[in-house]
C-alpha positions as a printed Julia matrix, in Angstrom:
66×3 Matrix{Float64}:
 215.59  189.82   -8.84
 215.96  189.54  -12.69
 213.15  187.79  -14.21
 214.37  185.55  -16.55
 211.73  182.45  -17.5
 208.89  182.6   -19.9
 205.6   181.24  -19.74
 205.97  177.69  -21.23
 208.92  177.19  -18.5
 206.82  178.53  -16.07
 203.52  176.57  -16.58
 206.21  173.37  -16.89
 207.88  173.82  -13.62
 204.28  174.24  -12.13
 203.04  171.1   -12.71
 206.2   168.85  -12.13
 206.17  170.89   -8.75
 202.78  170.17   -7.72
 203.77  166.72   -8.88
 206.46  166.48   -6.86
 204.82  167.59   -3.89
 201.6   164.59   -4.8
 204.15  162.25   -4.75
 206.02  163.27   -1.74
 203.02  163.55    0.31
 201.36  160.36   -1.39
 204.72  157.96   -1.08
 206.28  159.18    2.16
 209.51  157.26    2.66
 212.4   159.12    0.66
 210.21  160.86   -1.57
 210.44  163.66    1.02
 213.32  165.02   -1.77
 210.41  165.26   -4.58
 208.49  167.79   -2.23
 211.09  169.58   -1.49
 212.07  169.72   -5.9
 208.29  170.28   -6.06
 208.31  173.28   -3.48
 211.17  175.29   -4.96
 209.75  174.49   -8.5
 206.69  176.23   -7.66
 208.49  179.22   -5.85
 211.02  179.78   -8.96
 207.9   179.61  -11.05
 205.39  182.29   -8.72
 208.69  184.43   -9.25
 209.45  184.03  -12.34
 213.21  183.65  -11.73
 215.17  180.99  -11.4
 218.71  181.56   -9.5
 220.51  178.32  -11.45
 220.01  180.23  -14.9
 221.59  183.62  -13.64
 225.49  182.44  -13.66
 224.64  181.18  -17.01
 223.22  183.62  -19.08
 220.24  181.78  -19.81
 216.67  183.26  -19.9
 213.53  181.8   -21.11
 211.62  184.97  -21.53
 210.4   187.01  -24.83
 213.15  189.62  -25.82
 211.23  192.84  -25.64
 211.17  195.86  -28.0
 212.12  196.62  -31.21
């Protein structure tokens, strides 16, 4: 898997996935969906890849070398 998000997007998708997960499990009701954004936000995040941004080019993360 091609790791392609840097640290600020990573640190940003943490907390609005334990966020989402609060709410969820705070609100009940239809908030079930914000767990379930909450849960893959934190997975994408311990990875440090996010499938959506592969099709598209796009990659937070430092260019490395010279």
């Amino acid at each position: 898997m091609v790791k392609n998000m840097g640290t600020a997007d990573r640190i940003v998708r943490t907390v609005l996935g334990v966020a989402g997960i609060v709410l969820g499990i705070a609100l009940g009701g239809l908030w079930w969906i914000a767990t379930g954004v909450g849960v893959v936000f934190l997975a994408t995040s311990a990875v440090s890849s996010c499938p959506l941004y592969l099709p598209f080019g796009i990659s937070t993360r430092r260019k490395t070398g010279a």
